[in-house]
N, C-alpha and C positions, 0 to 999 in steps of 0.2 A: 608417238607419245605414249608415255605408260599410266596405266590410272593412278598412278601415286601423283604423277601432276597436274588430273582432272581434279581430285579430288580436293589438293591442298587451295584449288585455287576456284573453288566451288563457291565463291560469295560468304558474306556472313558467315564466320565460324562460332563455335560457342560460347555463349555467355558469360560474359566474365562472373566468376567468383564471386557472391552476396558477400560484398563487408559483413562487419560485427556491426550490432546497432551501434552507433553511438551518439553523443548529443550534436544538434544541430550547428554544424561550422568544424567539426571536431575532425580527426585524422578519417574518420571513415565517410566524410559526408562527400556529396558529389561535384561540389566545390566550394571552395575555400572561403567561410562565412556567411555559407546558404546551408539550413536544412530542410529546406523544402523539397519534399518529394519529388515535384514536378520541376525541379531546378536538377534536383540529383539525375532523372532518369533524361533529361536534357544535355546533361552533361555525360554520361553514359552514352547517346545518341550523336553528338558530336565527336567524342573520341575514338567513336568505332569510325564514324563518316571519312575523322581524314586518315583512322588504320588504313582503310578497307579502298577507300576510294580517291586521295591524295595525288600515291604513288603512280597509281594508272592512271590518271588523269593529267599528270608531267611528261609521264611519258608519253603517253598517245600527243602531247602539243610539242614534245621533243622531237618525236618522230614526224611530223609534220613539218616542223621546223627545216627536222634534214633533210626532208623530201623536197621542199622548196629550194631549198640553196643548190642541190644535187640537180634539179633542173634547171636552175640558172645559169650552173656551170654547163651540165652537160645536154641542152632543151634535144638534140638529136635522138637520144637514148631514154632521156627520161624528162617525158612533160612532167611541168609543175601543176601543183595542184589544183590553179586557175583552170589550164587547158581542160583538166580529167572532168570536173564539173561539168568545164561548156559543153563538151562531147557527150556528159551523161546526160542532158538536160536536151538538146540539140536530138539526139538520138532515142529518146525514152521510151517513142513506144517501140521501137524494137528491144530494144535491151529487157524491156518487160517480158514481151511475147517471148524471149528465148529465155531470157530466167525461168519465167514460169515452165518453161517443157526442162529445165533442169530440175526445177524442184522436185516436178512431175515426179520423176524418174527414182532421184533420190530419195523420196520419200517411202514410193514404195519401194525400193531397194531396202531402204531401212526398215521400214516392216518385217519384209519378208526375211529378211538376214536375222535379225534379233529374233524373230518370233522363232526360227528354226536353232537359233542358240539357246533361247527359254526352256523349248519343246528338250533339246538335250541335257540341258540342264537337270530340269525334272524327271527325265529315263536316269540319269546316274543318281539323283536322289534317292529316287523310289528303288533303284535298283545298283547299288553302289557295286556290283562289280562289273558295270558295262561301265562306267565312268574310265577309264584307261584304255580301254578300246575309242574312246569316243576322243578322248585325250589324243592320242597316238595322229589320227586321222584328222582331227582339226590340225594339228602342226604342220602336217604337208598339205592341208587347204591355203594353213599361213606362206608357206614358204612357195605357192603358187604365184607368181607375178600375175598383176591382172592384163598387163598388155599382152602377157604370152597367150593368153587363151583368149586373148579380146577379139581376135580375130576369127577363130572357131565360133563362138557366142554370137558372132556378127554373122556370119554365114547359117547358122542355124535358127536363130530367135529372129522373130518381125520385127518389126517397128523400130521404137528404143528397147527391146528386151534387152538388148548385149547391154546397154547402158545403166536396167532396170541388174539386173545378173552381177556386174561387176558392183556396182555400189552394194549388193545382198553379200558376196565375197570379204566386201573389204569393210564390214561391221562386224561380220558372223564369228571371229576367231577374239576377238576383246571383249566382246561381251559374253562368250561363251567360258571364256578363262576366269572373269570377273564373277559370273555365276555360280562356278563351280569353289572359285577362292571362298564367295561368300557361305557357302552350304557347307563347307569346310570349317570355318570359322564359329559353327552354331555352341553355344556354352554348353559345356559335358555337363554341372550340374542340374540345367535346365532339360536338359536331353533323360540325364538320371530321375528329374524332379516327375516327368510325363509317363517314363517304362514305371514307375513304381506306382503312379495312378491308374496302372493296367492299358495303357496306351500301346499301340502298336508301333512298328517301323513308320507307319504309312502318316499318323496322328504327329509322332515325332517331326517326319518331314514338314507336314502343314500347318504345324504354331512353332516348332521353334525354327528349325533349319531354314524354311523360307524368308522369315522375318529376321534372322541371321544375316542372309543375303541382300537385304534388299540394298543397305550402304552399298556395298560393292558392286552390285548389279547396276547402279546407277551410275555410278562411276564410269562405268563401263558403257552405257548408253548415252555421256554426256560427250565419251569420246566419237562413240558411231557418229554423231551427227555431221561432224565434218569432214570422218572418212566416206560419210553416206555421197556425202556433197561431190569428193574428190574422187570416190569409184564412177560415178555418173558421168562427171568431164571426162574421164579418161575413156569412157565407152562412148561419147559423142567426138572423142579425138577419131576415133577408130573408122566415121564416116555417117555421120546422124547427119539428117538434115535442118535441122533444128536444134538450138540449145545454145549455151554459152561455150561448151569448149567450141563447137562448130561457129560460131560466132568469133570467136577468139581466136581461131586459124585464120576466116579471112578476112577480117581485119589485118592480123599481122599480112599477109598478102598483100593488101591492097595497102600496105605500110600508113593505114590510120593508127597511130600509133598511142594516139590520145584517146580514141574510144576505147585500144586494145586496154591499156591500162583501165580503164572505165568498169568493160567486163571483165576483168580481174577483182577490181576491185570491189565489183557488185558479190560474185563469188566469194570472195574472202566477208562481205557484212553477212550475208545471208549463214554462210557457216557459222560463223561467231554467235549470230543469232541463236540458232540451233542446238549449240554447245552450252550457252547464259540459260538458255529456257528450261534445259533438260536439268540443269544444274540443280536450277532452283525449282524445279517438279519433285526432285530427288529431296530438296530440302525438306522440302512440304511432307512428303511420302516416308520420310525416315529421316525426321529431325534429332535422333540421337545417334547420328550418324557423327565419327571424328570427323580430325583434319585432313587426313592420308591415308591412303588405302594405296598398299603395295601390293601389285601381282606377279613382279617379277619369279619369284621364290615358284611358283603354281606352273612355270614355260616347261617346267619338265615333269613329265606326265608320270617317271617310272621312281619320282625323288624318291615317294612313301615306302617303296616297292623296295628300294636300294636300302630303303635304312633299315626295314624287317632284315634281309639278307647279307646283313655286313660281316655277321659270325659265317657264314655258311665260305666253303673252299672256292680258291677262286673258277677251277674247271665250271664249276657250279653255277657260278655268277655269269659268266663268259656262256655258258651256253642257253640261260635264261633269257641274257639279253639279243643274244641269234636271233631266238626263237621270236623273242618279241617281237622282231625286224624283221624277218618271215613274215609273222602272221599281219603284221600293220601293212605290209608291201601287200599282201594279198588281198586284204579287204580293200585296200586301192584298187589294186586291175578287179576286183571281182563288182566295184561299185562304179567302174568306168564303163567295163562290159553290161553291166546293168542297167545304166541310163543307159544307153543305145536300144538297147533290146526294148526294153519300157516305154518308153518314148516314139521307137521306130523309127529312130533316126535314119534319114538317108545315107545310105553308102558311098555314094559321090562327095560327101563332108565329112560324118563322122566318121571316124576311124576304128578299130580298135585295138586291142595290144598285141593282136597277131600281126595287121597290115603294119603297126610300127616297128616290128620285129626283122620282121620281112625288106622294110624299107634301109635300116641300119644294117643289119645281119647277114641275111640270107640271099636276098636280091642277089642277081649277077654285078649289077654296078654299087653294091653296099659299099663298097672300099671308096669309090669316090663319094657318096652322100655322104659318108658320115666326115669324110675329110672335110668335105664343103661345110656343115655342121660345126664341127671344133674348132675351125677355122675362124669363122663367124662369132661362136660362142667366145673365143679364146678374146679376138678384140673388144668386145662388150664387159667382158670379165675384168682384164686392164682398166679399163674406164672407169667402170664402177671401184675398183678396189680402190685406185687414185684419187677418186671425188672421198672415198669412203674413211681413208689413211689421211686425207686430208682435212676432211669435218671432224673425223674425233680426233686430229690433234689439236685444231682451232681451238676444240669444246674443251678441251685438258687444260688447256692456256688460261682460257679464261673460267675453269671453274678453280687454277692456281688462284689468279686475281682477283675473285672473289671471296675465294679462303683466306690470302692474306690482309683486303682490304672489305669484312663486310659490311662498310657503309653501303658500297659501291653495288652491291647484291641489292639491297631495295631499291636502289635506282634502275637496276638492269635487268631482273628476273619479272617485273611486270607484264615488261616487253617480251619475254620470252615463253612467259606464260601465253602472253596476248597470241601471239605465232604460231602457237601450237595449235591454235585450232584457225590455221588459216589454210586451206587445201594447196602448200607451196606448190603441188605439180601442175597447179594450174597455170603460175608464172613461168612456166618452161618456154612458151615462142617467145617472151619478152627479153628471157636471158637467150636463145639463140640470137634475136634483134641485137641484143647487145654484145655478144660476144662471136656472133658466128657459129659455124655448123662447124668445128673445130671438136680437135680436143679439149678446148678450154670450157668452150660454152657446156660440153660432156659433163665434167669434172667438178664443175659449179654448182650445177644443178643437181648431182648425186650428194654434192659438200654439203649442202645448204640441206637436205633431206635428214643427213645423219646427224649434222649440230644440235640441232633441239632438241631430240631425245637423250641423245646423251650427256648434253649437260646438264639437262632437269634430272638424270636417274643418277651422275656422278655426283652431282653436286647435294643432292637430298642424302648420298651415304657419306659423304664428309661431313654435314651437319649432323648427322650420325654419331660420328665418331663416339666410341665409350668414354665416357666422363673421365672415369679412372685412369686411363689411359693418359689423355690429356692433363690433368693434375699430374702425375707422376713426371713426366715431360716438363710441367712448369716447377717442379717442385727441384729440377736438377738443373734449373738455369734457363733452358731453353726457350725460346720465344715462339714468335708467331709458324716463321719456316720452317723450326724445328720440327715444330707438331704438325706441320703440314707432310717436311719428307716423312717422317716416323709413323706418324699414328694415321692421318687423315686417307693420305694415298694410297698407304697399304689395304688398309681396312676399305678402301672402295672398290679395289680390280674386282670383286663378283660385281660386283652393280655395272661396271663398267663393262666387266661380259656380257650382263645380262642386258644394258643397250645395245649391245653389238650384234646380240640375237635379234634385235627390236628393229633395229638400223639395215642393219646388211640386206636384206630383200629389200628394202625402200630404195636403199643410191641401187639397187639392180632394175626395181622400176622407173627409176629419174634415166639412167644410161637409159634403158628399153624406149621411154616416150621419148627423145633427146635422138636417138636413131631412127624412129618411126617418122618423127615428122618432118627431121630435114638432116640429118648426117648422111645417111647413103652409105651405110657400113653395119655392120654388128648383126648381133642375131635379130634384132628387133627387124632391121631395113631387111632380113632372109624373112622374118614373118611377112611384113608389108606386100614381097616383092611374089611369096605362096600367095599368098589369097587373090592377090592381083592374076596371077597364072593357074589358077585352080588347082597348083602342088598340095593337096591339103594333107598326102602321106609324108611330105616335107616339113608342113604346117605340124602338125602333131608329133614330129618325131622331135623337132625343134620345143616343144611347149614341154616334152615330157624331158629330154635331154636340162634345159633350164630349172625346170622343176626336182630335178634329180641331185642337179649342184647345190640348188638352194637347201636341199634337205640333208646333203652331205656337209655343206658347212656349219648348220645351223647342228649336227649333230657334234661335230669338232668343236665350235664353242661349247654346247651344252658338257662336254666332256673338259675342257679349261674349267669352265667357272667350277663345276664338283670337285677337283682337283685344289683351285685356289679355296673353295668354304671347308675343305678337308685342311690342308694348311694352316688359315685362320681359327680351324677349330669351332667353324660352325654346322659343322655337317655329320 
């Protein structure tokens, strides 16, 4: 999810415009033959009630609606919502006792991940030219799957640490982008108004820049909550004894299919919670906060960097950007090697980039590991691309159908608002339950990962579209489709890169959990099957190999989308 759609859908937006006085009953009063104050801000209070809370409130009994008929057709696959009660109600104090060792987990996941994005945030403040080193290195923390390492995390951390580790992972890279978009965003005349009252760098940062950040940074913190949620399950997939994802395996085991949905659905309220709460802490904390906060624009760490050196020769450009990729490759191995050494990690688990070397490379049998490897990767890679080509053309379809028909957007973006903050990887055994350990069940579950980002982030750039643009288009005839091929679709392929950067690691973690816990194939089922065998130079060569794609893809997009905002003439 990107915070342009935490943020538009952050509750309460601002206040409408104070009419002009006028006489009581008159065109500005609050309704029609009252001017009573307390009838005006009534009627104010109502308008906003059924803006704000109408459309969600159809939908959520819509969607109930469907969930009922869907089990009556299909009660095998999907209890109705009678059974999911009896089962939560029937089973409650466990379903508590494992919620609670989820929350556990993810809470402090969420601390510690934010807090460690704040702490960076503040170093490239104070110190703006560490900010693109820190930039560089969160991106390949982003493009880390968290099943790929959830397995090293699990052999090296006690308790729920893997569980507590990966929910710290899977908040730290959105709220760290968010922080830094906000410190970005600080008003140059306000910045001028502080240096000319003898203020320092340091003064600048601490009234205006911070307070600059704070919309954005919340944003970004309304989204951790239910990555917090969904890093945790996924580190209790991995083998916790306690919690809801480990609840939610054997359930699906012992084919209670009406509890499984239960603790799904316990999981999806508690997220949702977590997302409303932060939302409206942020309201509180920076009420002159807009509607929208975009951070796509900030995924690439070297834009600023690119635009200084657009005059400069290409030899020039091409060997700065090397260099960059050097130096960002190196503070990796030099901060992998580091936590080892630091920590004292064991040598029988952690690894370092010599034994991975060793294990791919140099070994006598390297020619068949790393066959074994690509092999594995290669089938995981199909899958997800499939689920991935097939979520963003779903999301394309219907963000058409909602450009040419926008009544049908306030009926249907509630719900997708609503979604976005539901941990989907947690419904993973229910869609194997339903579909099999197949390709199909694969393909879904990576689908279903990539639709929601990307149609929140395509469809907010087609509302987009330049004004101008669109009148010129209506002013020559053209109708609705018109402006949709011409103006709306064009003007969105960056947005639609820039979900695709947001997307593509997610359907590679939907494949990853989707082979972990019942395909029997992919790189994920070579992780499961190392830790199971104590291969953990298998285990690592595998985490770094995944880890390697993901950041070579993710740099192929980043090089599209600069390409396409070159083209549009935004870059």
């Amino acid at each position: 999810m990107t915070v342009a759609s935490a943020a538009a859908s952050s509750g309460p937006g601002p206040s409408p415009s104070p009419s002009r006085p006028t006489r009581p009953g008159g065109p500005g009063s609050g309704s029609p033959g009252s001017g009573s104050p307390a009838t005006q801000w009534l009627g104010t209070v109502g308008r906003t009630v059924r803006a704000r809370l109408l459309a969600p409130t159809l939908t959520l009994v819509g969607v109930g609606a469907l969930w009922a008929l869907v089990g009556a057709w299909q009660p095998a696959y999907v209890p109705g919502p009678r059974a999911v009660v009896a089962a939560l109600v029937d089973n409650w104090s466990m379903v508590r006792a494992n919620a609670s060792a989820t929350l556990s987990g993810a809470f402090k996941g969420w601390v510690w991940g934010n807090a460690a994005a704040v702490a960076l945030v503040l170093l490239g403040a104070f110190l703006p030219r560490t900010e693109r080193p820190i930039l560089r290195i969160s991106v390949v923390v982003y493009c880390l799957p968290a099943m790929a390492i959830g397995p090293v995390l699990q052999a090296l951390l006690p308790g729920n640490g893997a569980s507590v580790a990966i929910a710290a992972l899977s908040v730290f890279f959105n709220t760290l982008l968010a922080g830094v978009l906000g410190v970005r965003t600080a008003p140059r005349a306000a910045l001028d108004v502080v240096h000319a009252a003898g203020g320092r760098p340091v003064t600048q940062t601490l009234r205006v820049r911070l307070r600059a950040s704070l919309p954005s940074l919340f944003a970004g913190l309304r989204i951790a909550a239910p990555a917090a949620m969904l890093g945790a399950i996924l580190g209790e997939y991995l083998g916790a004894d306690r919690g809801l994802g480990n609840a939610i395996i054997t359930t699906q085991q012992q084919m209670d299919l009406a509890l499984t949905w239960a603790l799904a659905l316990v999981a999806t309220v508690i997220a949702g919670a977590g997302y409303v709460l932060t939302g409206l802490v942020g309201r509180l904390v920076a009420p002159w906060a807009g509607e929208t906060v975009d951070l796509t624009p900030s995924l690439d760490p070297d834009a600023d960097a690119r635009r200084r050196n657009a005059d400069r020769p290409a030899p020039l450009r091409w060997a700065r950007t090397a260099g960059a990729a050097v130096t960002s490759a190196a503070a990796v191995v030099g901060l992998w090697w580091g936590l080892i050494i630091v920590f004292d990690l064991s040598d029988l688990v952690a690894k370092t980039p010599v034994d991975v070397w060793e294990y791919m490379v140099s070994a006598p049998k390297a020619g068949e590991h790393r066959s074994e490897l690509f092999s594995a990767l290669g089938t995981t890679l199909q899958e997800a691309a499939i689920g991935f080509v097939a979520g963003t053309a779903i999301a394309m379809a219907l963000v058409t159908l909602l450009a040419l028909w926008p009544a049908a957007s306030q009926a249907l973006m509630p719900a997708t608002i609503l979604l976005q903050s539901v941990p989907l990887t947690v419904f993973t055994p229910l869609m194997l339950t339903m579909f099999g350990s197949g390709l199909t069940a694969t393909v879904v579950i990576a689908g279903i990962i990539v639709f929601f980002p990307t149609l929140v982030t395509v469809l907010d750039a087609v509302r987009g579209t330049p004004r101008p643009m669109v009148d010129l288009i209506r002013a020559s005839g053209g109708g609705r489709f018109a402006i949709l091929v011409k103006a709306q679709l064009p003007t969105s392929v960056p947005a639609l890169l820039s979900a695709a950067r947001i997307s593509a690691p997610r359907a590679l973690i939907g494949a990853l959990v989707a082979e972990w816990l019942a395909t029997g194939r992919g790189i994920g089922f070579l992780m499961l099957r190392s830790t199971a065998t104590y291969k953990y130079d298998q285990l690592w060569s595998a985490v770094v190999l995944t880890t390697f794609v993901m950041v070579l893809a993710n740099a192929v997009v980043t090089s599209l989308e600069r390409l396409s905002h070159r083209r549009l003439g935004s870059a």
